[in-house]
VOBA-1610 file (N, C-alpha, C; in pm, whole numbers, padded with zeros to 5 digits, always signed):
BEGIN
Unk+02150-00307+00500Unk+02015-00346+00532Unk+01999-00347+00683Unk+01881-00318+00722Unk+01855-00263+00863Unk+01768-00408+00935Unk+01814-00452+01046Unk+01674-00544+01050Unk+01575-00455+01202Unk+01462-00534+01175Unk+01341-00486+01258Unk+01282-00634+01306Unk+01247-00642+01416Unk+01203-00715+01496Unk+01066-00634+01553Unk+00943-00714+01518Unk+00828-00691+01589Unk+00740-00793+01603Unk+00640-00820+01745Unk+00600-00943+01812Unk+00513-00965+01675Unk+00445-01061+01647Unk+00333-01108+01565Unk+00262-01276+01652Unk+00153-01264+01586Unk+00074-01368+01661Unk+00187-01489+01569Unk+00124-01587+01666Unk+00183-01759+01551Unk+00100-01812+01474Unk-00051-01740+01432Unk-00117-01771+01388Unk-00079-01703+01237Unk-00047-01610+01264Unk-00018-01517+01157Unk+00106-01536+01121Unk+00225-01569+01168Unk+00337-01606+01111Unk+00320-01771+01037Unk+00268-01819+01104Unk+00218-01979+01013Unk+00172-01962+00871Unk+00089-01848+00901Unk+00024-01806+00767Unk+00130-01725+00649Unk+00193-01644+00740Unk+00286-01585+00669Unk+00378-01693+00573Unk+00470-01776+00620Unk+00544-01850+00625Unk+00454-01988+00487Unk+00339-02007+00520Unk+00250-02066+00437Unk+00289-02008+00314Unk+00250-01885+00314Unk+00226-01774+00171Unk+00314-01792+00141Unk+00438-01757+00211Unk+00579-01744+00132Unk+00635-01854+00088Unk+00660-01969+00128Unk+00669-02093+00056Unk+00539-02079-00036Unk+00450-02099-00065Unk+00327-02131-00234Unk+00383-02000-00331Unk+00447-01904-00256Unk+00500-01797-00350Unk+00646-01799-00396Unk+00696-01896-00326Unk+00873-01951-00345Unk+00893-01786-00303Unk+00865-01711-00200Unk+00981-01603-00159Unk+01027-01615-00032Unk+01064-01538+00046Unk+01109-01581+00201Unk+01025-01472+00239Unk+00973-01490+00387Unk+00890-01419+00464Unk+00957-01286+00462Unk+01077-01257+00464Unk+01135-01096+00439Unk+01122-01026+00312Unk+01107-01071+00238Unk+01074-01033+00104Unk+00866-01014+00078Unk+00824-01142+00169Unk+00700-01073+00189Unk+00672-00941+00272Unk+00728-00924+00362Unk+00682-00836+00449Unk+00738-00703+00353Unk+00832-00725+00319Unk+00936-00576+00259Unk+00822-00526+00159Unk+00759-00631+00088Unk+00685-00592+00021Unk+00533-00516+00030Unk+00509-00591+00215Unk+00407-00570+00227Unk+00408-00393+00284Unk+00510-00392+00310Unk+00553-00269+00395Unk+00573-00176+00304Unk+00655-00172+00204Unk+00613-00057+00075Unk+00509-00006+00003Unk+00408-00135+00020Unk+00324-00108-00035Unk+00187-00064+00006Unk+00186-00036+00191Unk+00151+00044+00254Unk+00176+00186+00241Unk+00296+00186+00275Unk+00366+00337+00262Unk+00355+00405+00106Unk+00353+00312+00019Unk+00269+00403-00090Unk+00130+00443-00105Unk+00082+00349+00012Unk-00126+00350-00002Unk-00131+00476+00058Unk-00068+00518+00204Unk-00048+00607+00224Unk-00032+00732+00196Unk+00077+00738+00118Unk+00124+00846+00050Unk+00000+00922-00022Unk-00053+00802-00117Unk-00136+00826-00230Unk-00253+00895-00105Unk-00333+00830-00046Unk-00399+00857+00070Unk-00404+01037+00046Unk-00250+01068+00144Unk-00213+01181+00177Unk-00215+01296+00055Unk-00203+01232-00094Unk-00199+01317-00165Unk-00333+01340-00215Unk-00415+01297-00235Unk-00525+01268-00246Unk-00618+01365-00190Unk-00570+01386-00075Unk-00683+01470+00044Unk-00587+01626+00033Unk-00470+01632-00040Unk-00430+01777-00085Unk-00540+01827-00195Unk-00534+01703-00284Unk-00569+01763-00424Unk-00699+01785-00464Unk-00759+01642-00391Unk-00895+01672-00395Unk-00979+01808-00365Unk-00961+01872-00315Unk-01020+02006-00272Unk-00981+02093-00435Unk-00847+02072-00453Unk-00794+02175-00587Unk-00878+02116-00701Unk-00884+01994-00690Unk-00981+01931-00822Unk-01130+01958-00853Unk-01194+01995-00729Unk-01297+02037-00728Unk-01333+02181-00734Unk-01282+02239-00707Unk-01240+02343-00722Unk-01228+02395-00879Unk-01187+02328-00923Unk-01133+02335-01095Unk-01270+02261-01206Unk-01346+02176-01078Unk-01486+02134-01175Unk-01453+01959-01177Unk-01329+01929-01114Unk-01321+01736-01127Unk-01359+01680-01023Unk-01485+01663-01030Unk-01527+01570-00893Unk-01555+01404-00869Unk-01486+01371-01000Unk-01442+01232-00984Unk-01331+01206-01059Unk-01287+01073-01074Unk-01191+00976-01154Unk-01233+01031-01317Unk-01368+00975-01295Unk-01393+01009-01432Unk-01411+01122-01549Unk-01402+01221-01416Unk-01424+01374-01476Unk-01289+01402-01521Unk-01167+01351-01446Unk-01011+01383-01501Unk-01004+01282-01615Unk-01027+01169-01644Unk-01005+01102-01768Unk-01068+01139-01862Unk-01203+01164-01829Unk-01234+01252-01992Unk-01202+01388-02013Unk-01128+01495-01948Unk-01090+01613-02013Unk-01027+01631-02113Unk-01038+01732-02196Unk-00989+01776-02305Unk-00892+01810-02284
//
């Protein structure tokens, strides 16, 4: 395991530290979490703006046009 050190306000670590005690986890387990689950918003983000063009393209110009296909 790697550690990372970066500044944060004390307003925001109070808060942090808040959350994580009412959630019984430790502030590293929040952040780890919070941090994956960026990097998947991301991802999705990134894939998103590939496909979208191919989807439309094909006639799916929403959510809902791919859930109801045959």
């Amino acid at each position: 395991m790697t550690t990372i050190a970066i500044p944060i306000e004390e307003k925001i670590q109070v808060e942090l530290e808040k959350y994580a005690k009412e959630q019984n986890l430790t502030t590293e387990q929040i952040l780890e979490r919070i941090v994956t689950q960026f990097i998947l918003e991301e991802r999705m983000k990134a894939f998103r703006k590939i496909m979208q063009p191919l989807a439309e393209k094909a006639g799916y110009f929403s959510e809902e046009d791919i859930l109801t296909m045959s």
